[in-house]
C-alpha positions in Angstrom: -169.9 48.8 24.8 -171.9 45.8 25.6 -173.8 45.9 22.1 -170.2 46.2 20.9 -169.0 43.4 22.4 -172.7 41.2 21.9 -172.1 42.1 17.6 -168.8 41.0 17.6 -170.0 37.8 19.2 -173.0 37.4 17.3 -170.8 37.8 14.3 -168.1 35.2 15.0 -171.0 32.6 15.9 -172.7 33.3 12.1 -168.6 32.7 10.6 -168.1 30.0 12.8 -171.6 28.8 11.6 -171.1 29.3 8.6 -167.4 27.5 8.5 -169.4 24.6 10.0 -171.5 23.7 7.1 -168.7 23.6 5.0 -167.2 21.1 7.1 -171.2 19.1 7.0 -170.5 19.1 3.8 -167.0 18.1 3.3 -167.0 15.5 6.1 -170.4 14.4 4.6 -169.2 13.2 1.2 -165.8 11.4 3.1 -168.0 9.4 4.9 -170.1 9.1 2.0 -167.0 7.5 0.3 -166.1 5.7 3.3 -168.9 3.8 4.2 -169.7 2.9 0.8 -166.4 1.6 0.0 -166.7 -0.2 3.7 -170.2 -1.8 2.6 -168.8 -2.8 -0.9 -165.3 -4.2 0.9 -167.9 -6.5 3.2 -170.2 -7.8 0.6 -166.6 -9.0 -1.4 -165.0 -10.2 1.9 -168.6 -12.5 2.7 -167.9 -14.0 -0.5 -164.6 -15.0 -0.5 -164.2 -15.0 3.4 -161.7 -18.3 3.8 -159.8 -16.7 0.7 -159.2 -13.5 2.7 -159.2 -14.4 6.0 -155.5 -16.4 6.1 -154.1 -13.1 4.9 -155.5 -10.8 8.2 -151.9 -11.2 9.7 -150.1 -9.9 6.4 -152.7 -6.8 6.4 -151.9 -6.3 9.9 -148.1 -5.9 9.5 -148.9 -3.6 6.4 -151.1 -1.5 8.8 -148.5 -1.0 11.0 -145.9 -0.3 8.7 -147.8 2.7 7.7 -148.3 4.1 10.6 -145.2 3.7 10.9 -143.5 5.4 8.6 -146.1 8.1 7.7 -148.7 8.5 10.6 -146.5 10.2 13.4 -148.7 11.2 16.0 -151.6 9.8 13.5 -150.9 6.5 15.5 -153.0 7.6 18.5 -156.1 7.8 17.0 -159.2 8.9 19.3 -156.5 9.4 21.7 -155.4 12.3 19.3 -158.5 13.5 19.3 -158.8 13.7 23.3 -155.4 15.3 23.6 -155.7 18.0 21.0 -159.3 18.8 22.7 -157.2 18.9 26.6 -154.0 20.9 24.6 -152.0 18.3 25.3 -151.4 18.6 21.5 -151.7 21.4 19.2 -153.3 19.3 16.0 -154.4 16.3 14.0 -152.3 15.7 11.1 -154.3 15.8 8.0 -152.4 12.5 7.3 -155.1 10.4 10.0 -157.8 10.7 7.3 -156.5 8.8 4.6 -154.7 6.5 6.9 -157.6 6.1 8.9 -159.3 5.2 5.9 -157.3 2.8 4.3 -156.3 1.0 7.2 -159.9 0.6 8.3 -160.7 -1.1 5.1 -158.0 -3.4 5.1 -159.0 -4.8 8.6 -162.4 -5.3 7.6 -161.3 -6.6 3.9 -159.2 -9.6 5.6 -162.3 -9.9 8.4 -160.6 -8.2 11.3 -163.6 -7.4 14.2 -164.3 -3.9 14.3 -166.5 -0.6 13.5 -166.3 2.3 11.5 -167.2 5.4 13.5 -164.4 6.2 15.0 -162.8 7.0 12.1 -165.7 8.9 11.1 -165.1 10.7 13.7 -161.4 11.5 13.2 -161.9 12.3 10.2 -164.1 14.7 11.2 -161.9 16.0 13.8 -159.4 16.6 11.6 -160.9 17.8 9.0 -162.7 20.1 10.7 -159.8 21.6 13.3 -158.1 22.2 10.4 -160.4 25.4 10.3 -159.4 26.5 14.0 -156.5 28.7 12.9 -158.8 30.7 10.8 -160.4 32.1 13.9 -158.9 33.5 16.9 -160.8 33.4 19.7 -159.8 31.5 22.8 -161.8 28.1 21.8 -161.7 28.0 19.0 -159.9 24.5 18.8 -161.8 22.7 21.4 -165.3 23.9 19.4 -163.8 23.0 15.9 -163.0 19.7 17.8 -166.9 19.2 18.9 -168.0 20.4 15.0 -165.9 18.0 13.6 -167.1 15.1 16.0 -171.0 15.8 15.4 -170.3 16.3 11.7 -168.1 12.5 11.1 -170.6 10.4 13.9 -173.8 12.1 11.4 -172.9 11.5 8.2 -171.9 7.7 8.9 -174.7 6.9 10.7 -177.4 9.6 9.8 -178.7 10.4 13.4 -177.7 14.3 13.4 -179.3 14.8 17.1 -177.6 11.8 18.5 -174.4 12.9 17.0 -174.8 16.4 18.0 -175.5 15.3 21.8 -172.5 12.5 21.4 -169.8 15.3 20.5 -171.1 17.9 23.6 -171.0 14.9 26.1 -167.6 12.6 24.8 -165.0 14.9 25.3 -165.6 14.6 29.5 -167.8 12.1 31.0 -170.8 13.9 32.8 -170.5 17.6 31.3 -172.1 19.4 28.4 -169.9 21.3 25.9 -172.8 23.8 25.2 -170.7 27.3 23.6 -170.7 25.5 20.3 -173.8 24.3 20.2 -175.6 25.8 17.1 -172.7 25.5 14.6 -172.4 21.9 16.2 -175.9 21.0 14.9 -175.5 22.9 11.4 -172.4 20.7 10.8 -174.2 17.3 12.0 -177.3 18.0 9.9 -175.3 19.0 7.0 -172.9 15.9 7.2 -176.5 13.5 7.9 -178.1 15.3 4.7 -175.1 14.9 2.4 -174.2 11.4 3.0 -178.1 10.5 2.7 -178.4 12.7 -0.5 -174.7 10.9 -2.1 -176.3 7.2 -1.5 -175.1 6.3 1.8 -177.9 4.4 3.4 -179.0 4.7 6.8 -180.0 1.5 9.3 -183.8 2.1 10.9 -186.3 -0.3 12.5 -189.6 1.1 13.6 -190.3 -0.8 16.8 -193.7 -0.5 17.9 -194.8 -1.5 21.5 -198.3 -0.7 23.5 -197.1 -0.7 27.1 -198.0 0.9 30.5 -195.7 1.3 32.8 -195.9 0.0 36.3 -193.9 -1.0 38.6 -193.0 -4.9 37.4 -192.4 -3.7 34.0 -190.3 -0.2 35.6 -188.1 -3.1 37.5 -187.3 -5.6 34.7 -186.2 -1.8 32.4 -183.9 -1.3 35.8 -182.6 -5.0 35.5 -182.4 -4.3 31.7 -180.4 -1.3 32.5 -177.9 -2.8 34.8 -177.1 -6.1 32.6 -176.6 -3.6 29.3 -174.3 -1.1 31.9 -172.1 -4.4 33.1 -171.5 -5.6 29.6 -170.6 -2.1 27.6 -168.1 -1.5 31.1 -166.8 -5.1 30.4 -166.2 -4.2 26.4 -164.2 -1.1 27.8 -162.5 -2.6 30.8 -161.0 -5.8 28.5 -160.5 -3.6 25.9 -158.3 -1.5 28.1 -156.6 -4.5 30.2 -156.2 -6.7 27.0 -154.5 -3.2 25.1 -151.8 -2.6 28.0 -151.1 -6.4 28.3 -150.4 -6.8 24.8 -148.0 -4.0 24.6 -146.3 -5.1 27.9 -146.1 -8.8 26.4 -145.4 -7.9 22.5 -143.0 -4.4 22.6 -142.9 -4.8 18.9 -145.6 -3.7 16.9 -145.3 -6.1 14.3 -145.0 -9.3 16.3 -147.6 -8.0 18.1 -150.2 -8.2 15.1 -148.8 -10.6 13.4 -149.0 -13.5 16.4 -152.7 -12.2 17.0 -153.9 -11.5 13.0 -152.6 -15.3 13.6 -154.9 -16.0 16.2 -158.2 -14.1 14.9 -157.7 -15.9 11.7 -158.0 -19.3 13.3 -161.0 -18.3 15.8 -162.9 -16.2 13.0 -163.0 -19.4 11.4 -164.0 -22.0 14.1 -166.4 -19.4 15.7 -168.8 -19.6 12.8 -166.6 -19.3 9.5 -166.9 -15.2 9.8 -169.9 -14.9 11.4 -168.3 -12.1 13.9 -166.1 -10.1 11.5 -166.4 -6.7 9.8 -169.5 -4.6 11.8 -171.3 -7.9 11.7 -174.5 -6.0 10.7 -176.3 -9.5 9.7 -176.2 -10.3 13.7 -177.7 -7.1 14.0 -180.6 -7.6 11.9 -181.1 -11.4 12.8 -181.5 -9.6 16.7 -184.2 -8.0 15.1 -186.0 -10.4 12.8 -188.5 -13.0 13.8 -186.8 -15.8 12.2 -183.3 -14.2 13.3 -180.7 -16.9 14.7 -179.0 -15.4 17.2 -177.2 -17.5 19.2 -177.0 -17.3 23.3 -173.2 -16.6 23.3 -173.1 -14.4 20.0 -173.0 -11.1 22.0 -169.9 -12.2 24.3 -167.5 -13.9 21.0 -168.5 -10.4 19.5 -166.9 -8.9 22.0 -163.7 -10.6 22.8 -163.0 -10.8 19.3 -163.8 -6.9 18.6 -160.8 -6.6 21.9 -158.4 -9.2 20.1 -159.1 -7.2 16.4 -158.7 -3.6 17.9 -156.0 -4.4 20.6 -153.7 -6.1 18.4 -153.5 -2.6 16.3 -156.0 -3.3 13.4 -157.5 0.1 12.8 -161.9 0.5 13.2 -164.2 1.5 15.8 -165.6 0.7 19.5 -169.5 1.9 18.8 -170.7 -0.3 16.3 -169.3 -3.7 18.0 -171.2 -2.3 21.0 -174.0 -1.9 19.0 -174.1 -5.6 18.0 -173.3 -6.6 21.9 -175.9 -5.1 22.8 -178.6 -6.0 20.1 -177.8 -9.7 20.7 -177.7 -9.8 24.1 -181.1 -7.8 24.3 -182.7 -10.7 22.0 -181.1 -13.3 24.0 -182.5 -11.8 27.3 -186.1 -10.8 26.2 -187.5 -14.3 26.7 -186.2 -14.3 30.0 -187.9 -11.0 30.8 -191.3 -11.7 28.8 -190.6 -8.7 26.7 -190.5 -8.3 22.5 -186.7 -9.6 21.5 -186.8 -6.6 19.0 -188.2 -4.2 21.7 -184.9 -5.7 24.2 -182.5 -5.6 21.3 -183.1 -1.9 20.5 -182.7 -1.1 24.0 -179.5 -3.2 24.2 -178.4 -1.3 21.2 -178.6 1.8 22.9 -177.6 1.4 26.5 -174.3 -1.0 26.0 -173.2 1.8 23.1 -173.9 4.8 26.4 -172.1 2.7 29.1 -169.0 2.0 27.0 -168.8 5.4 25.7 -170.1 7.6 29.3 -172.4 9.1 27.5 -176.2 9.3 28.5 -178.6 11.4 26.0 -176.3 10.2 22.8 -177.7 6.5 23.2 -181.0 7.8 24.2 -181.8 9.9 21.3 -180.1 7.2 18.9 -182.5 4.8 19.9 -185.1 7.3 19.2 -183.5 8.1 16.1 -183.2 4.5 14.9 -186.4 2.4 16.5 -188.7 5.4 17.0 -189.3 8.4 19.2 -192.0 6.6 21.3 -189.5 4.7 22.6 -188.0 7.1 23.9 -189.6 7.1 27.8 -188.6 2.9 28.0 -185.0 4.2 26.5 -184.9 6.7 29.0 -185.3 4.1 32.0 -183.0 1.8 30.7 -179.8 3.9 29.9 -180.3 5.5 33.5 -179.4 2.2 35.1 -177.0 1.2 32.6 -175.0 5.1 33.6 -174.6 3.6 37.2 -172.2 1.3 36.4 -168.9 2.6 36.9 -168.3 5.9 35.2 -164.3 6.4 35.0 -164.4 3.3 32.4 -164.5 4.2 29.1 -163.5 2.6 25.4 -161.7 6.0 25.1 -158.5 5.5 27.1 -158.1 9.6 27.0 -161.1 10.5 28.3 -161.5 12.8 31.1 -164.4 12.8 33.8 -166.1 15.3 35.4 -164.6 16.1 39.1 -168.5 16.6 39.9 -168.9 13.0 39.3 
């Protein structure tokens, strides 16, 4: 009877594999399309930035217009995600991808503040739960869920084992989501793989550093760690505060973006004629270039305007902002700490991205993933002081937390 019941499991797992390269592949070539289109929209916008950027509050109105009359319960967005994966919903309409899409580009088009991953990752929630009602067994939902999260975070940014580690940990801060484990890192490889192999291209730095540790060096990583954990808990905090105020202050949707589309328009301008719009990946890569310019306040304008773009209802993502907050403050604080600004900006990049999220091996092994796996012990340090910070505050509003926390 046991054998029975162990080659009945043994099968699922191999369909269940199986149905998870499929959805590698399919949520591979959408963010293949995605993120290309996204690069494409931000090399136009750059060029014609005070053309576009009057005309954020008019693509603001149209986002919400259709949501409105054609995303239902699409409206949610990671929230959807959180409550189909709790059963507090039963699915994700295939509707989110498209909308998701096109009202991503459009904030970053007319210079709206934001990222890109969490619709990568919607996208591949839904496309991915849509296979749930092939197969009957009891989780079937919440594993399609966790498929479909590895496989969109992947093929956007191309870091299959930090994407694999982000979908077990998201769903509840401080526990593993380990029963779907293999298909999880089929779908995540295939989705990395597929995007690389259609032309999306992938953001590395090798970061090379020759350092023993010791106690000085282990306390200004613990100092590190802390700064990096207050500032992604700050992104999440305001981002929560600054959402609920502006509902309570705006009911309607449309005045609601409009007045603030209104408002980033003007600041995007005065605060460096567009140098904190879109993913701001030139920040990024000035936090990690010799002859970089990164100003000391760049990391906290990033922020408030990434809580203005994405409170206001202009559709993007909370990871890659945090990204940015993080690189720039780590280049603004190396001096200070007598350490490499490239060496402090990766581990900003990391450790805000794990404190705003509650995850803690996700921003490890991204940092591996991205700067090098030697950096992996001074990674290691850091993100465990940045997880002290307060736990319960995430930039996903529906996110449980462990009760062993």
């Amino acid at each position: 009877m046991e054998a029975f019941l162990d080659l009945k499991k043994n099968g699922r797992l191999l369909l269940v594999s199986a149905a998870a390269i499929l959805v590698g592949l399919l949520v591979g070539v959408v963010d293949m399309i995605f993120g290309v289109v996204l690069n494409a929209l931000t090399v136009f916008r750059d060029s014609h930035f005070l053309f576009l950027i009057p005309f954020l509050s008019l693509s603001g109105l149209l986002i919400v217009f259709l949501y409105d009359h054609f995303g239902g319960k699409s409206i949610k967005g990671m929230g959807l995600v959180f409550d189909v994966a709790d059963e507090r919903e039963k699915a994700i309409p295939k509707r989110l991808v498209p909308l998701a899409i096109f009202s991503t580009w459009l904030t970053h088009l007319f210079g709206g503040s934001a990222g890109r991953e969490g619709v990568a990752v919607q996208i591949g929630a839904a496309l991915s739960h849509a296979f749930s009602p092939i197969f009957s067994f009891k989780e079937s939902s919440r594993s399609f869920l966790i498929i479909g999260i590895a496989a969109g975070f992947a093929g956007l940014f191309q870091t299959p084992i930090a994407a694999i580690l982000f979908a077990l940990e998201v769903l509840v801060i401080g526990r593993l989501e380990l029963a779907a484990l293999l298909p999880t890192c089929l779908a995540a490889y295939t989705a990395s793989y597929t995007s690389h192999l259609l032309g999306l291209k992938k953001f590395t730095r090798s970061i090379e550093v020759n350092m023993e540790l010791n106690p000085l060096l282990f306390l200004k990583f613990a100092l590190l760690g802390i700064l990096f954990g207050l500032t992604g808990t700050l992104f999440a905090y305001l981002l929560r505060r600054t959402k609920l105020a502006l509902v309570l202050r705006f009911r309607r949707p449309y005045q609601r973006i409009m007045i603030i589309g209104l408002l980033l328009s003007v600041l995007l301008i005065v605060l460096g004629m567009g140098r904190y719009s879109g993913l701001s990946t030139d920040l990024i890569a000035a936090s990690f270039s010799k002859d970089g310019n990164v100003y000391p306040f760049d990391w906290f304008f990033k922020l408030i305007l990434t809580v203005l773009t994405l409170s206001a209802g202009y559709q993007g993502g909370e990871v890659m902002p945090m990204f940015t907050i993080g690189a720039t403050l780590g280049a603004v604080l190396a001096p200070l700490f007598h350490l490499p600004a490239d060496f402090v900006a990766a581990l900003g990049y990391a450790s805000v991205f794990g404190s705003g999220t509650g995850t803690f091996l996700a921003p490890i092994f991204i940092g591996g993933e991205i700067f090098g796996f030697d950096n992996i012990p001074y990674l290691f340090i850091v993100v465990c002081f940045a997880s002290i910070i307060k736990k319960r505050i995430s930039v996903y509003g529906a996110q449980k937390t462990s009760s062993k926390i």
